[in-house]
Steps between C-alpha positions, in 0.01 A plus 500: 500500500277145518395341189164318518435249339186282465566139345149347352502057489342395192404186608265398220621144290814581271389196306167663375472491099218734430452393153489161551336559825716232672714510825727244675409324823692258734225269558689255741811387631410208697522694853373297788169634619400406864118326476480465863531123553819481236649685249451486121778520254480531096753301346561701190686211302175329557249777330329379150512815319351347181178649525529864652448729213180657521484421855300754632610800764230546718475785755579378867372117418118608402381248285070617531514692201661561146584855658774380726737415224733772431717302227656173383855319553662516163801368639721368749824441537752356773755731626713347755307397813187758339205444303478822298179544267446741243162605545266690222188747676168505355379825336148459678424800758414345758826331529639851530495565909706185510745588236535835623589382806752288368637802269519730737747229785210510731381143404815289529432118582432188318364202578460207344165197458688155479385112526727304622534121331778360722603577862809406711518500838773586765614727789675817537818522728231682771299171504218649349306269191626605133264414200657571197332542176677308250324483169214786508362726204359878524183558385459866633740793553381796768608841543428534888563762744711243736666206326597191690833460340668851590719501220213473208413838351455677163849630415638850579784682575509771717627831399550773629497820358505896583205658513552814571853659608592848649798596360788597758589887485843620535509726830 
């Protein structure tokens, strides 16, 4: 006899503290984003982190209104060739569609607001214009639907677990 077996993805940020209400985000790594005309690139040894605690988290860029932020940047910290901030949610409620989505996996991407102080210039092997930021600050941090740099997202892990299982019966 067939077993089923239905496996359920929980898919929602391992890195969620409830009490603190905090989570962990990769906010960049630097990937090259195509802006039509050339391609940008973050140097992260060229970042100025001094400044980006309390930074605020704003939902999908909107800066019109007070509403938009969902929380502050208590921290950052490099990990490799990633940017990873700890990140602390507001209690307000009507920050809660946005965290929700977050909670729940549906809401995955980060973005980043940066100025850029110093640029450097040169070409990729295809030809094609490179500007390269080279000493920039953040002054925002997004949670967005589609992030630019594929590889920034609030941090989960996948698991998969049975939901519900028929056991086999000996024939």
């Amino acid at each position: 006899m067939e077993t089923d077996l239905t496996l359920r993805a929980a898919l929602s940020p391992a890195s969620y503290d409830e009490t603190a209400r905090t989570i962990e985000a990769v906010i960049s790594t630097g990937a090259d984003v195509n802006r039509g005309a050339y391609v940008e690139r973050l140097s992260l040894d060229g970042v100025d982190l001094t400044s980006i605690a309390g930074v605020p988290v704003l939902d999908a860029h909107r800066q019109d209104s007070a509403s938009r932020v969902i929380g502050v940047v208590d921290s950052v910290r490099r990990e490799g060739d990633q940017l990873v901030a700890v990140i602390r949610f507001t209690e307000a409620t009507d920050a809660v569609p946005a965290i929700t989505r977050i909670l729940e996996g549906t809401l995955k991407g980060v973005s980043i607001g940066y100025r850029v102080q110093v640029w450097t210039e040169g070409k990729l092997n295809s030809g094609k214009r490179l500007r390269t930021a080279a000493r920039w600050h953040i002054f925002e941090v997004s949670a967005v639907p589609v992030a630019a740099d594929p590889a920034a997202s609030f941090r989960s892990i996948p698991i998969m677990e049975p939901e519900n299982e028929t056991p086999e019966v000996p024939a």
